[in-house]
C-alpha positions as a printed Julia matrix, in Angstrom:
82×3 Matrix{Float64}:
  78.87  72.93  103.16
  82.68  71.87  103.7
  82.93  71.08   99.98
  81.51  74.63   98.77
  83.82  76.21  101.57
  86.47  74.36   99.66
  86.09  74.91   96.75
  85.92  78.88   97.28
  89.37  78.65   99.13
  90.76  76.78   96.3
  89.13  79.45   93.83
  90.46  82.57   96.21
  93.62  81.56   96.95
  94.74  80.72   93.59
  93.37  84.09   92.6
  95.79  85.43   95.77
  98.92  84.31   94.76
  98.33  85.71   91.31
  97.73  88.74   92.33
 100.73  88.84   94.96
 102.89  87.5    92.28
 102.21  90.43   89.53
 102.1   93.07   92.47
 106.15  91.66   93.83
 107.03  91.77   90.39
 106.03  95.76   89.46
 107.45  97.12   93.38
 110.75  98.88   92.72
 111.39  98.07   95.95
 111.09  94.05   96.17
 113.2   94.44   92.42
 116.03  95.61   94.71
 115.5   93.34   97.18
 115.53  90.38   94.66
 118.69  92.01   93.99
 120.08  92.0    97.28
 119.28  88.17   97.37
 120.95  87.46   94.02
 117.54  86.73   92.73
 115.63  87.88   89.47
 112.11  89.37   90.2
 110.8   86.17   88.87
 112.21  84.2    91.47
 111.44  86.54   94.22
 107.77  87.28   93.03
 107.27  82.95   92.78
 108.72  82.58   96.08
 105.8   85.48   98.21
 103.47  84.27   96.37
 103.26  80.8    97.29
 104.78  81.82  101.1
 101.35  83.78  100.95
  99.51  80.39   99.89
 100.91  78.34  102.09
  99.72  80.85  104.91
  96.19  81.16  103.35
  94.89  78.16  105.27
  96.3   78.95  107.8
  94.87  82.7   107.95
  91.36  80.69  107.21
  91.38  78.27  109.72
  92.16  80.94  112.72
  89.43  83.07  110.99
  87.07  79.89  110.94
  88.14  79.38  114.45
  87.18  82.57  115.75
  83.9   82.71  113.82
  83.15  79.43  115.78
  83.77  80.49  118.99
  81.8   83.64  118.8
  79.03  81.38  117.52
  79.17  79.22  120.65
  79.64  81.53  123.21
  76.44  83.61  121.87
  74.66  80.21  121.94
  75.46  79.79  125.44
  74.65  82.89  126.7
  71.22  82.68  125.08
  70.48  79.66  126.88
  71.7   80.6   130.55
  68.39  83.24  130.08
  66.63  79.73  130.24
């Protein structure tokens, strides 16, 4: 189960930061930001896009987190009934 759940976040998040990357890269707005920074848009795009993966697992695990605790607490209260 963790190895499927793996290798769909490795799939996904890949996918992510390609996505991110192309969508920095045609925003007028992030062009003049790169400009702002001295950057090209190549630089800038590179640098959201892998900020956004290195938040990804982050983003998962509080989502994971949350999923769990919903989980237990619905376990629970079906077994105070008993």
């Amino acid at each position: 189960m963790m190895a499927a759940g793996g290798d769909c976040g490795a799939a996904v998040s890949s996918q992510l930061i390609g996505v991110v990357v192309d969508s920095v890269e045609r925003s007028a707005g992030m062009n003049a930001l790169a400009q702002d920074f001295g950057l090209s848009i190549e630089q800038l795009s590179m640098k959201v896009g892998l900020s956004v993966g290195a938040i990804f697992p982050i983003v998962g695990a509080l989502i994971f987190l949350t999923v769990w605790k919903k989980k237990q607490s619905r376990t629970l209260l079906g077994n105070a009934g008993n």
